[in-house]
C-alpha positions in Angstrom: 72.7 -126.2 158.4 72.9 -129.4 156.5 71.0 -130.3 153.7 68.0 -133.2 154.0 66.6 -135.3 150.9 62.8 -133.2 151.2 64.9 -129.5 150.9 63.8 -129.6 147.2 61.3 -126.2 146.5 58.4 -126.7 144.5 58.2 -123.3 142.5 58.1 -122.6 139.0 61.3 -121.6 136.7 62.0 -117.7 136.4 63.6 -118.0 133.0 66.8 -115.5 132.8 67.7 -114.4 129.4 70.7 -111.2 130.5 71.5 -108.7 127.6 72.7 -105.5 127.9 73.5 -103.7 124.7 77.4 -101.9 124.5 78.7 -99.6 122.2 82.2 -100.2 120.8 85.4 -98.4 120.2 88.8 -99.5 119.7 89.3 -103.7 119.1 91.6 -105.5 121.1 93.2 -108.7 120.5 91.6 -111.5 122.6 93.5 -114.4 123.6 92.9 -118.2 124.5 94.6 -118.6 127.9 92.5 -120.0 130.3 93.0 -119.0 134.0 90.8 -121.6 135.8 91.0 -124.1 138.1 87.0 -124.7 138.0 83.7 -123.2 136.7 81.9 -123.4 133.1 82.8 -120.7 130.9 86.5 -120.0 129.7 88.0 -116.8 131.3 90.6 -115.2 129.3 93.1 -112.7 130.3 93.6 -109.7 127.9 97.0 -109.0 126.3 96.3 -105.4 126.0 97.0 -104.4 129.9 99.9 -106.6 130.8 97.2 -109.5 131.8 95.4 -107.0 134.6 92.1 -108.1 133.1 90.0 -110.6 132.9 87.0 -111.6 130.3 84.4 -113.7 132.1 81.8 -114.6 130.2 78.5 -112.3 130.9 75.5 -113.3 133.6 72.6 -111.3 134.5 73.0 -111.6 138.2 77.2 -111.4 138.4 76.5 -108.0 136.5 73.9 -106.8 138.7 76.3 -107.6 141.2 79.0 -106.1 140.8 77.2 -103.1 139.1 75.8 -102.3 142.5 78.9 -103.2 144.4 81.2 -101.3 143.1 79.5 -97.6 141.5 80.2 -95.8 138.8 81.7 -92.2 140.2 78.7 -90.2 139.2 76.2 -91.9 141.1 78.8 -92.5 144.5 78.7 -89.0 145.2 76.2 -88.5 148.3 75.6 -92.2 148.5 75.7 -94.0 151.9 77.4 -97.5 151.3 76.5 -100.3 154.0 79.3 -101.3 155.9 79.0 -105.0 155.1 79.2 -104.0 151.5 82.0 -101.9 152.0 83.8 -104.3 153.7 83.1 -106.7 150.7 84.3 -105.1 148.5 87.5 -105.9 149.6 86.7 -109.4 149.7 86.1 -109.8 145.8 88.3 -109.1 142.7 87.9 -105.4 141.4 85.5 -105.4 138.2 86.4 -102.9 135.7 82.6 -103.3 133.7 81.4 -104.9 130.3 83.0 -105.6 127.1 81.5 -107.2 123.9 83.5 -109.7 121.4 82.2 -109.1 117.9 83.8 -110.8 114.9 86.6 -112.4 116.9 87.3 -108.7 118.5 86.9 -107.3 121.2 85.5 -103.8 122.5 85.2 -102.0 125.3 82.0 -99.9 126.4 82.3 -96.1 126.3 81.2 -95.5 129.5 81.9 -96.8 133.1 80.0 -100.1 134.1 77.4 -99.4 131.1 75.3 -96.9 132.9 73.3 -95.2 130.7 71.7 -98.7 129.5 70.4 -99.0 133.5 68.4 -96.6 134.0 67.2 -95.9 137.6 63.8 -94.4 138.5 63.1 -93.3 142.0 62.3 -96.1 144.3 58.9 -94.7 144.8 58.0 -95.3 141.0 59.4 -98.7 141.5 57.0 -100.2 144.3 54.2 -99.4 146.2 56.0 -99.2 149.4 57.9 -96.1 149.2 61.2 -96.1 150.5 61.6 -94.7 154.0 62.3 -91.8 154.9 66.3 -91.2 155.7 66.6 -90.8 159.9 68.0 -88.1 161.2 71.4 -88.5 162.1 72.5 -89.5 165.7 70.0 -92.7 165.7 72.9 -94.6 163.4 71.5 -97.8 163.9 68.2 -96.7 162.1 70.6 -94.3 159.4 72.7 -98.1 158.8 69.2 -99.8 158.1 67.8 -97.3 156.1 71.1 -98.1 154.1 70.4 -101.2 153.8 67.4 -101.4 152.7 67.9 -98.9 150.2 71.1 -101.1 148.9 69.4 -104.2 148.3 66.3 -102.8 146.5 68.8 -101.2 143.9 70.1 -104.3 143.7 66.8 -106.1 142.8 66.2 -103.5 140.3 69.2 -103.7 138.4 68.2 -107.0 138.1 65.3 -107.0 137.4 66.2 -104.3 134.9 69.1 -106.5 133.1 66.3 -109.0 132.6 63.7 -106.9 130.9 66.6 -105.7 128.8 66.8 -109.7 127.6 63.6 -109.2 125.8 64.3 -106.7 123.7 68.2 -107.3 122.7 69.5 -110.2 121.0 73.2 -110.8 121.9 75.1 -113.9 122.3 76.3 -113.5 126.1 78.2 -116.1 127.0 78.0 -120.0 127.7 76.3 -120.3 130.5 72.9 -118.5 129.6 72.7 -118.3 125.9 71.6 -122.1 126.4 67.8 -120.3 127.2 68.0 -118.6 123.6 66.7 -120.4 120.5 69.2 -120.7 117.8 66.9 -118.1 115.7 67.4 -115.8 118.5 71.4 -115.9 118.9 73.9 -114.0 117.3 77.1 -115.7 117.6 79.5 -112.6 116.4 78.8 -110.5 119.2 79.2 -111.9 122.6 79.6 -109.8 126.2 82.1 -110.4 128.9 82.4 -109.0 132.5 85.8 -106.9 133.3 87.6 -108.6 136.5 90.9 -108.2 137.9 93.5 -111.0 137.4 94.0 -112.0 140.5 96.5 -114.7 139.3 98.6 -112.0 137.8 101.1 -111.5 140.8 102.5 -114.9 140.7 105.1 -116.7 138.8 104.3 -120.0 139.7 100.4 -119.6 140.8 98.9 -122.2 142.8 95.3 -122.3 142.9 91.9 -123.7 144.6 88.7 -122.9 144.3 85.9 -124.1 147.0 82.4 -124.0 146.0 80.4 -122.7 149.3 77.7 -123.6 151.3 74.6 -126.2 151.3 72.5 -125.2 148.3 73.3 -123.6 145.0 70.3 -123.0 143.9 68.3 -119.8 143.6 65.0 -120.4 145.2 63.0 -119.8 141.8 64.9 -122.5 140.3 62.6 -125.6 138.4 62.1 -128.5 140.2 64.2 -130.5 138.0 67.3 -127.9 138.2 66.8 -127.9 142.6 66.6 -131.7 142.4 69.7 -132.1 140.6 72.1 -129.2 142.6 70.3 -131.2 146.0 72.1 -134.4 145.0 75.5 -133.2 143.8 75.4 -131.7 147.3 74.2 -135.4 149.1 76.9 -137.1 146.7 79.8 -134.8 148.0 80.7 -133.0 150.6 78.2 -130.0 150.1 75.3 -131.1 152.4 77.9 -133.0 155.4 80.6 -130.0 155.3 78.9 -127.2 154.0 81.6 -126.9 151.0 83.4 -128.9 148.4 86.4 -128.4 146.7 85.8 -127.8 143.1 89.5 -127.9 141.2 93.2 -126.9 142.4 96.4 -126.7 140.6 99.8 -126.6 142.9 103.5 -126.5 142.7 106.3 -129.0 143.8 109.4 -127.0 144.5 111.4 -130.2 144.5 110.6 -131.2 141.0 110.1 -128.0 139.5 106.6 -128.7 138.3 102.6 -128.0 138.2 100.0 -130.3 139.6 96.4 -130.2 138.7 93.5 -132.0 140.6 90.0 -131.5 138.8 86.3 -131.1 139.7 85.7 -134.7 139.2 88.1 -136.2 141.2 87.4 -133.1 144.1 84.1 -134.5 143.9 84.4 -138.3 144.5 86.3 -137.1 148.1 85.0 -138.5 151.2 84.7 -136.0 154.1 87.5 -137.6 155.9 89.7 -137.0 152.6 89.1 -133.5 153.0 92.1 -132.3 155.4 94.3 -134.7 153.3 93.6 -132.9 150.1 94.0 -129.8 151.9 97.1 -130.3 152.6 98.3 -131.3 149.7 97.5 -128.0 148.2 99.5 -126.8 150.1 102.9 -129.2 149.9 105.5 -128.0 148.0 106.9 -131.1 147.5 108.6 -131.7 149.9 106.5 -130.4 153.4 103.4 -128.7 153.9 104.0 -124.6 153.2 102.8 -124.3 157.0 103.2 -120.6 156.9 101.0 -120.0 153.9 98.3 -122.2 155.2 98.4 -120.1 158.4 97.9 -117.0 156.5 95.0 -118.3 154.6 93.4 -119.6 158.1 93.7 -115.6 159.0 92.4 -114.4 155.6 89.6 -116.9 155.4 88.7 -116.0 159.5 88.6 -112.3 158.5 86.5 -112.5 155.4 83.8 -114.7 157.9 84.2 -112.0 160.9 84.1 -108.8 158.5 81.3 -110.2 156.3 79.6 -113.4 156.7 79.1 -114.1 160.2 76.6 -111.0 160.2 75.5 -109.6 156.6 71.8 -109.7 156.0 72.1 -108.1 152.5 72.8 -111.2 150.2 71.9 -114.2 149.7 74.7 -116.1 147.7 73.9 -119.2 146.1 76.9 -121.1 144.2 79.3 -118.9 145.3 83.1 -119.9 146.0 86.3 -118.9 147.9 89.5 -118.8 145.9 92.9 -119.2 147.5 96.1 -118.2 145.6 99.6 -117.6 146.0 103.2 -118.2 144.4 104.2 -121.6 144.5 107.7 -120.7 144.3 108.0 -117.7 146.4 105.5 -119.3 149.4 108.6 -122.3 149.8 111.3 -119.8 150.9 110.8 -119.6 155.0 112.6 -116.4 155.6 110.0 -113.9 153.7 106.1 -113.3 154.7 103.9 -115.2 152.7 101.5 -113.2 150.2 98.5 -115.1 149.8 95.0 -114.0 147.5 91.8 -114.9 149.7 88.4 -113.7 147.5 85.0 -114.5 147.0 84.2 -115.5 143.9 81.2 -116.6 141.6 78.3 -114.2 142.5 76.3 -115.3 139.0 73.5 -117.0 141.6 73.3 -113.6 144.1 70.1 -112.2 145.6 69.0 -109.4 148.2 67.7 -110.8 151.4 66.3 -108.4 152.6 67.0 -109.0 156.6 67.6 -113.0 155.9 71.4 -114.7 157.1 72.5 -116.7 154.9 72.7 -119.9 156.6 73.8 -121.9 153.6 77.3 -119.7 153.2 77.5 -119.3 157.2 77.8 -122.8 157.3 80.3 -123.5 154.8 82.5 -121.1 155.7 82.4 -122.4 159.4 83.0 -125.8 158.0 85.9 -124.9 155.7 87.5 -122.6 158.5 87.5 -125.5 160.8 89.0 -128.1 157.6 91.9 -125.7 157.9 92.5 -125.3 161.2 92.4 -129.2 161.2 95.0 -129.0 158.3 97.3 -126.8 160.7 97.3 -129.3 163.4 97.8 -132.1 161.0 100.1 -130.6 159.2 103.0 -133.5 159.4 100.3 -136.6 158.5 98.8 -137.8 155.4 102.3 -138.1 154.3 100.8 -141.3 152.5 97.8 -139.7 150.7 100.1 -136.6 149.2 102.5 -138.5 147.8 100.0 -140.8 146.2 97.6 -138.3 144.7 100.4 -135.2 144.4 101.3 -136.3 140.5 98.4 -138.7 139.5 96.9 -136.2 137.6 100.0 -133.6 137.3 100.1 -131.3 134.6 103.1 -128.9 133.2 102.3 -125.3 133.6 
């Protein structure tokens, strides 16, 4: 639903200071390309696999996240996965664990996903309610609950876990978070980095947007100050009317052989009836709107919503985003099927929800699916706006 001035919570801060310890082994050279069209901290691909990974710079609840998505083998054996949560995991980049940078090197931890550092006790030691009992099978709606429930109260305690760890480790994690350490506290030679897939990796001329989703990207503990601030970056865009905004793209004109690159800032000064308009300049080559590629994200974007969103209750997923790639120069020749990269990204701000929809992302993605389908219909107007905005703020690549 839409966002109204008096949505602001008044609870007190939850200070997050994530550190998880790693042991090294062999360095690896890091490198400085950034591959980003939005977001904070730089991400950096690594040179020693060909540019398959990643570094992202660490968060407590992206960790957590994909720690509990995505298992280490010893612990999937006998486990009963959700089927929301296995369907997600197809709908986010593959995340290979944790690394830590120390002296300008970088190592990799020497075991899966850090494991032994996240210890789990049995729920019952955890909380006073005990976890219920497993129902027998043949009643599979009450075995998927069970499931469920069980899912997301791992997933608060790997949190909750990562956090205490923060008070009793001092490592420099990233840009983001180290902003809540004093500088007494911070060691600048060793710094942590989550593992991800490069999703860019495929393409040779990668075009790129990212959309930030839904209404309010905020976790409910947030300050006052912090919720007051995210409310009115989402009045002052498209957030609160549309339920997303578009957060930073970079695209590619066939016809002059070159990169174009639109930022957050001027993403964020769109008015909502700009929105189909910069949509489809995304996806111009130039020369006409790549109709087939938008068509396949349309598809992409309607399964991820049908699979996942429309009917999860696991997570709640505050700042979260959707990011669309594919090859520029590939996507322009007609007579081959498009590949396209639809994920969700961003899951720094992620909570269980223990039976809750998440209203804010179900209505972003319901807004954004219908931006496109727009775009589709459109497809042959806003010839004025594209070639306007298309190389105002171009950029070789």
């Amino acid at each position: 639903m839409p966002l109204k001035e008096t949505d602001v919570p008044v609870v007190p801060v939850v200070p997050v200071v994530p550190v998880v310890p790693v042991a090294s082994v062999t360095p690896v050279t890091p490198v400085a390309q950034v591959l980003q069209v939005a977001g904070h901290g730089a991400i950096r691909a690594e040179p020693a696999d060909n540019g398959t990974t990643l570094l992202k710079p660490y968060s407590v609840g992206e960790f957590a996240f994909y720690r509990c998505l995505f298992k280490g083998s010893e612990e999937t054996q006998g486990a009963h996965i959700p089927p929301h949560i296995q369907e997600l995991q197809s709908f986010v980049p593959s995340f290979f664990g944790l690394r830590e940078e120390v002296e300008a090197s970088v190592f990799q931890a020497n075991t899966p996903l850090c494991a032994e550092h996240l210890q789990e006790p049995e729920l019952e030691s955890q909380s006073p309610t005990h976890a219920p009992k497993r129902p027998k099978v043949g009643d599979s709606a009450l075995v998927e609950r069970s499931d469920e429930i069980q899912w997301m109260r791992r997933f608060e305690r790997i949190r909750r876990q990562l956090q205490e760890l923060a008070s009793a480790e001092q490592v420099d994690f990233g840009e983001d978070d180290s902003k809540h350490k004093t500088s007494e506290q911070a060691r600048p030679s060793s710094r942590l980095y989550l593992c991800m897939e490069n999703l860019m990796l495929p393409f040779e001329r990668p075009c790129a947007l990212d959309i930030k989703l839904g209404t309010q990207q905020y976790e409910p503990t947030s300050s006052v100050a912090k919720s007051s601030k995210h409310l009115q970056k989402a009045m002052r865009t498209t957030s609160a009317s549309l339920g997303f905004r578009l957060s930073g793209m970079a695209g590619y004109d066939t016809h002059l052989q070159r990169s174009f690159v639109r930022r957050k800032n001027a993403h964020r000064s769109l008015e909502q009836s700009e929105i189909v308009a910069e949509l489809l300049l995304f996806f111009h080559d130039g020369t006409q709107v790549r109709v087939n590629v938008l068509a396949a994200v349309v598809d992409a974007v309607s399964r991820i919503y049908d699979r996942f969103v429309r009917d999860q209750a696991l997570l709640l997923i505050y700042s979260g985003s959707l990011l669309i790639a594919f090859d520029g120069e590939e996507a322009s020749k007609h007579d081959t099927a498009p590949s396209v990269t639809v994920r969700l990204i961003d899951f720094v701000h992620s909570l269980p929800s223990f039976g809750q929809r998440d209203q804010s992302l179900m209505f972003g993605m319901e807004g954004l699916l219908k931006a496109l389908r727009d775009a589709l219909v459109q497809a042959d107007d806003h010839h004025e706006y594209i070639a306007r905005t298309m190389h105002e703020n171009d950029a070789e690549v």
